[in-house]
C-alpha positions as a Markdown table, in Angstrom:
| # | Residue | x | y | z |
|---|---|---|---|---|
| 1 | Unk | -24.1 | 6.5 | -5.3 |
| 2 | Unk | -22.0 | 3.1 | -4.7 |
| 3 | Unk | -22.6 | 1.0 | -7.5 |
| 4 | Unk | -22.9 | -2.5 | -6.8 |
| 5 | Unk | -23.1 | -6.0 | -8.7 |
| 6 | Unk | -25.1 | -9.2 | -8.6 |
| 7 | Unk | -23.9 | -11.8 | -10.5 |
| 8 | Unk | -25.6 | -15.2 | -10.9 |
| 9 | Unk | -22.6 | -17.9 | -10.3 |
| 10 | Unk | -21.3 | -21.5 | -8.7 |
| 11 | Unk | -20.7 | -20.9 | -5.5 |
| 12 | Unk | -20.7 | -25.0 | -5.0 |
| 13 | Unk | -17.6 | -26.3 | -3.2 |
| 14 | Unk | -18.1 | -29.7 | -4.8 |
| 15 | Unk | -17.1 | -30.9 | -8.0 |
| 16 | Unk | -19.5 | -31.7 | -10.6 |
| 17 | Unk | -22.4 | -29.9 | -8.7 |
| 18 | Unk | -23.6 | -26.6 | -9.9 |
| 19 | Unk | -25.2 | -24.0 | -6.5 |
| 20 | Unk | -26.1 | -20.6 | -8.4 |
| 21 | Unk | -26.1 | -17.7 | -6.2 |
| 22 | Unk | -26.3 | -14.3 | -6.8 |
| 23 | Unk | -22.6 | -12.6 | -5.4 |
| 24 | Unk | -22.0 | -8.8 | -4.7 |
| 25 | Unk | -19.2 | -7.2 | -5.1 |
| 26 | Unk | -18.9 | -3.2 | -5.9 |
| 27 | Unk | -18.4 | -2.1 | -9.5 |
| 28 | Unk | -15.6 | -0.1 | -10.2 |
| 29 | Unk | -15.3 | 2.1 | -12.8 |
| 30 | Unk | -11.5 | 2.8 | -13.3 |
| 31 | Unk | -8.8 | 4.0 | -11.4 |
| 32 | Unk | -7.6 | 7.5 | -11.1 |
| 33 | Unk | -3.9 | 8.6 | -11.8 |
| 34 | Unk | -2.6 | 10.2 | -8.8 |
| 35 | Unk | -1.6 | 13.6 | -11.7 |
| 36 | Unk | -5.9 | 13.6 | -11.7 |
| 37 | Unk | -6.0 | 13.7 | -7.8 |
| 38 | Unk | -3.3 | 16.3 | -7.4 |
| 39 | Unk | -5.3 | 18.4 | -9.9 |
| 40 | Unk | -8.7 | 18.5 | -8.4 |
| 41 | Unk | -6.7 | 18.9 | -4.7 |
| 42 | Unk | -4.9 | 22.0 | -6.4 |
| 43 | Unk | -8.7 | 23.2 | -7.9 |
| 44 | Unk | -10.5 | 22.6 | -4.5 |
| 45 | Unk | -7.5 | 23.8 | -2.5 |
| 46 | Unk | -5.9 | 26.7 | -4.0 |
| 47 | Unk | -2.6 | 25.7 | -4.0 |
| 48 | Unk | -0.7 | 25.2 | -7.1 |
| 49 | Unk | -0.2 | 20.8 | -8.4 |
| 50 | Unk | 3.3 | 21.5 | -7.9 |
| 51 | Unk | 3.5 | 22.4 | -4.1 |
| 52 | Unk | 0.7 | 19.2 | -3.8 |
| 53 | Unk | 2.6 | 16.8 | -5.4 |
| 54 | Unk | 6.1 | 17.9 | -3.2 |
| 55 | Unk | 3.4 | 17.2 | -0.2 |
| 56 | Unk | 2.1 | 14.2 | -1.5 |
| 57 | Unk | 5.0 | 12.3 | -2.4 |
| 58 | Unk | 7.0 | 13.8 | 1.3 |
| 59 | Unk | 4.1 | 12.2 | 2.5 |
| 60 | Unk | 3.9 | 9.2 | 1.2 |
| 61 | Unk | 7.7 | 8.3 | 2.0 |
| 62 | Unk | 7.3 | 9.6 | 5.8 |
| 63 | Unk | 3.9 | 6.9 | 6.0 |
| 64 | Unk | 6.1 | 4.2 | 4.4 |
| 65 | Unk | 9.1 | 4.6 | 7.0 |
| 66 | Unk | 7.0 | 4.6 | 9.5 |
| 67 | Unk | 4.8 | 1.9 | 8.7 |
| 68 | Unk | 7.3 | 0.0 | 8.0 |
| 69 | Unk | 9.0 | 0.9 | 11.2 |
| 70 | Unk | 5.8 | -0.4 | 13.6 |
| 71 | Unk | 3.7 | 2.5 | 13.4 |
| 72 | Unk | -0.1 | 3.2 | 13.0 |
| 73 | Unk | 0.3 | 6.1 | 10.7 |
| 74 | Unk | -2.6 | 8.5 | 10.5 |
| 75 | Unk | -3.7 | 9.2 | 7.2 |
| 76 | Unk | -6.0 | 12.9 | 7.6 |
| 77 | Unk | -9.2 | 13.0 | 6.4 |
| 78 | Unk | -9.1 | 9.5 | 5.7 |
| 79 | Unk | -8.5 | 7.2 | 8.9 |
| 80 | Unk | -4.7 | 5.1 | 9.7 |
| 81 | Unk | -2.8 | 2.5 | 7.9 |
| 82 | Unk | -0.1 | 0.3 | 9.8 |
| 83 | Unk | 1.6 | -3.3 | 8.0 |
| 84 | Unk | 0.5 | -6.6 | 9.4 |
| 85 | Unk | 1.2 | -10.5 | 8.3 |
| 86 | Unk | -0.9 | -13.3 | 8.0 |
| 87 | Unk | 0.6 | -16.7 | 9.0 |
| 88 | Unk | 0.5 | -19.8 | 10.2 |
| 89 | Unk | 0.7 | -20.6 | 13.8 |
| 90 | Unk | 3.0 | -23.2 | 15.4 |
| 91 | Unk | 2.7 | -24.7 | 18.8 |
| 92 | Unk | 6.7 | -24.9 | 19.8 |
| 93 | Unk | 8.9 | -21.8 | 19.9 |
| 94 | Unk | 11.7 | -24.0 | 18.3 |
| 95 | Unk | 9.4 | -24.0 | 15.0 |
| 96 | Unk | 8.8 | -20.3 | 14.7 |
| 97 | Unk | 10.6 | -18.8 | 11.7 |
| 98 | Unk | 10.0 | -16.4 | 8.6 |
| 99 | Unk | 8.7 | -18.7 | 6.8 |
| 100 | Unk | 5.0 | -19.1 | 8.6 |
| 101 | Unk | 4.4 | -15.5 | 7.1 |
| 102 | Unk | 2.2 | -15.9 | 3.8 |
| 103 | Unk | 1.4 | -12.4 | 3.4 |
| 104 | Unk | 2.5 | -9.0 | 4.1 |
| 105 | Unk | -0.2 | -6.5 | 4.3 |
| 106 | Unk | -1.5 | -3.6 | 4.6 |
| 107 | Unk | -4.3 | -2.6 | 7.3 |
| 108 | Unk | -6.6 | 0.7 | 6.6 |
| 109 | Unk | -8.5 | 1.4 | 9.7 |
| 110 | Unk | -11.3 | 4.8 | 8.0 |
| 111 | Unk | -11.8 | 7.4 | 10.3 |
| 112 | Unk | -15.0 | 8.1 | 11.2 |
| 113 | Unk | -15.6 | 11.1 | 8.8 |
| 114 | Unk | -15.4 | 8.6 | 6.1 |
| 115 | Unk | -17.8 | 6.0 | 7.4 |
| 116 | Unk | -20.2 | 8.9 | 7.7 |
| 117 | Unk | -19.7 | 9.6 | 4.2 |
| 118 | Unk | -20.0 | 5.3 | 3.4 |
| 119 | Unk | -23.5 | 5.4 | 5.6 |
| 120 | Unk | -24.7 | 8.6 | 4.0 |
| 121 | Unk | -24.1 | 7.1 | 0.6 |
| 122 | Unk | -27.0 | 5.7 | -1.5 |
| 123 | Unk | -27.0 | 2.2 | -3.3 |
| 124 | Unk | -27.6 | 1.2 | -6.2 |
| 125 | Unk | -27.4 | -3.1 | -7.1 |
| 126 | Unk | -27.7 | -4.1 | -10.8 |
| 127 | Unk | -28.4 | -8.0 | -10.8 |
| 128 | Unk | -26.9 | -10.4 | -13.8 |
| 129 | Unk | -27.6 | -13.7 | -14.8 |
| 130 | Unk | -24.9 | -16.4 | -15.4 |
| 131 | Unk | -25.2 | -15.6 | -19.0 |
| 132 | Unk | -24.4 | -11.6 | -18.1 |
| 133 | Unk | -28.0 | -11.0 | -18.8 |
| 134 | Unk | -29.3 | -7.7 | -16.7 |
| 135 | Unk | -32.4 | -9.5 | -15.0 |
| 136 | Unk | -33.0 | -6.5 | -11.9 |
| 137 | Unk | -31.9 | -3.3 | -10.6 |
| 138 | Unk | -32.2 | -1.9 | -7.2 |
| 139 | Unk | -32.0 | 0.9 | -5.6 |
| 140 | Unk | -31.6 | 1.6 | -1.6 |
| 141 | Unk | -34.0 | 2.6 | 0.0 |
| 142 | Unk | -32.8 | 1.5 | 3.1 |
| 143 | Unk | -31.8 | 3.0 | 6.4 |
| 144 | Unk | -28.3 | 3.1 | 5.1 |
| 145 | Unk | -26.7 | 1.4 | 8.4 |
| 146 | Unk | -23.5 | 0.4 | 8.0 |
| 147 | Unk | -23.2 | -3.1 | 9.4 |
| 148 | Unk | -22.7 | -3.2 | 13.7 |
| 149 | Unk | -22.8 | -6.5 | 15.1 |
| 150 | Unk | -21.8 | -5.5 | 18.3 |
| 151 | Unk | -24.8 | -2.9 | 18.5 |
| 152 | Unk | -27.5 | -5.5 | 17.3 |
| 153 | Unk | -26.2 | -9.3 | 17.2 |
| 154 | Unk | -29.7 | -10.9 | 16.1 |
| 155 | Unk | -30.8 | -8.8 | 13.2 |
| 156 | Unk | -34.5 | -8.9 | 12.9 |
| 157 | Unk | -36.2 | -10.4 | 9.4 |
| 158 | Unk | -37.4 | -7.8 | 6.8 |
| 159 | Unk | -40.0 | -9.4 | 4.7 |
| 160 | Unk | -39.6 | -6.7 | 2.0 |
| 161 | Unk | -36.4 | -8.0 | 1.6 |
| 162 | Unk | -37.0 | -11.6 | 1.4 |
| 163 | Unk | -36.3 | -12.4 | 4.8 |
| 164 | Unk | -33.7 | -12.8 | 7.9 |
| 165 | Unk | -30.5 | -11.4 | 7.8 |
| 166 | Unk | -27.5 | -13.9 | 8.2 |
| 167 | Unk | -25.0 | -11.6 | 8.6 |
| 168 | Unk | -22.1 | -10.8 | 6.1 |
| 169 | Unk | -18.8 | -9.4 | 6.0 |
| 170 | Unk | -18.4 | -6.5 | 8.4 |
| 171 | Unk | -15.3 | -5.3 | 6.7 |
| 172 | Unk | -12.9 | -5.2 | 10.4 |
| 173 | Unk | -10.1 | -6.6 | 11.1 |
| 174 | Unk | -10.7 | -8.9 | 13.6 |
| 175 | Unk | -7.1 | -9.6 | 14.6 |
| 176 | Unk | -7.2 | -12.8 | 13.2 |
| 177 | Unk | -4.0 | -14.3 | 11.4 |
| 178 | Unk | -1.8 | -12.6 | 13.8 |
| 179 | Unk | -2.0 | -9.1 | 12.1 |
| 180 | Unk | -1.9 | -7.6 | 15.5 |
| 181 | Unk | -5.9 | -7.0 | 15.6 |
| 182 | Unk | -8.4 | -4.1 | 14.9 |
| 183 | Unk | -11.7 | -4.3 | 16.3 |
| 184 | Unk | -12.9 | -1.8 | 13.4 |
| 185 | Unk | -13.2 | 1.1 | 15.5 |
């Protein structure tokens, strides 16, 4: 189950002026040492942590060099990575120069194995107040769709659920900021 929290905060732009919204974001626990991922791929696999972590870290360096080289490295069981920038855009090919580029990233495009395993996956939302007071909890009982607006572009209203949809954060790259785009897919 995805564990997800509401917390009550100022989402005003303006100065002086408090807005209080409830935001989302997903609760994480902790994160894993790659020794604990080797060692439940050796339990599950078979094969000894040793022979893994030679795999894993051969791996790793072959997906950086080629990354880093241009490439849209598939990543098995998990989807592709490539690098991208963001940065600004100029109108005069005289102006273009390393210095537009404000960030260096890195794109994760999930295969479709793991969206499966994102839209099978239950949710639970545990709502806070500004003061970090638990005030609701909710669990899905949804359809579980993960978010399509090419499939349905005027979502319809839900009254259970307090009403319309007004869309959201799909979590694609759109190609926006010159990273060289990803329509999700």
């Amino acid at each position: 189950m995805i564990q997800i929290k509401a917390k009550q905060q100022n989402v005003s732009f303006e100065k002086n002026v408090e807005k209080l919204a409830f935001v989302l974001s997903a609760h994480l626990y902790n994160t894993l040492e790659a020794d604990k991922v080797i060692e439940e791929a050796a339990k599950r696999s078979g094969i000894s942590e040793g022979v893994i972590k030679a795999a894993w870290d051969a791996a790793g360096e072959v997906i950086r060099t080629w990354a880093t080289e241009g490439h849209n490295v598939p990543l098995p069981g998990l989807g592709s990575m490539r690098f991208g920038v963001r940065s600004k855009s100029v109108l005069n090919v005289e102006d273009v120069k390393t210095s537009l580029i404000s960030a260096r990233r890195v794109i994760f495009t999930p295969s479709k194995e793991v969206k499966d395993e994102l839209q099978a996956t239950k949710i639970a939302i545990t709502c806070y107040d500004k003061d970090g007071k638990i005030v609701k909890r909710v669990t899905s009982a949804d359809s579980n769709d993960v978010e399509d607006p090419d499939n349905d572009p005027e979502p319809t209203p839900n009254p259970s659920q307090g009403g319309e949809n007004n869309g959201g954060n799909t979590g694609g790259n759109t190609g926006s900021d010159n990273t060289g785009g990803n329509d999700g897919g």
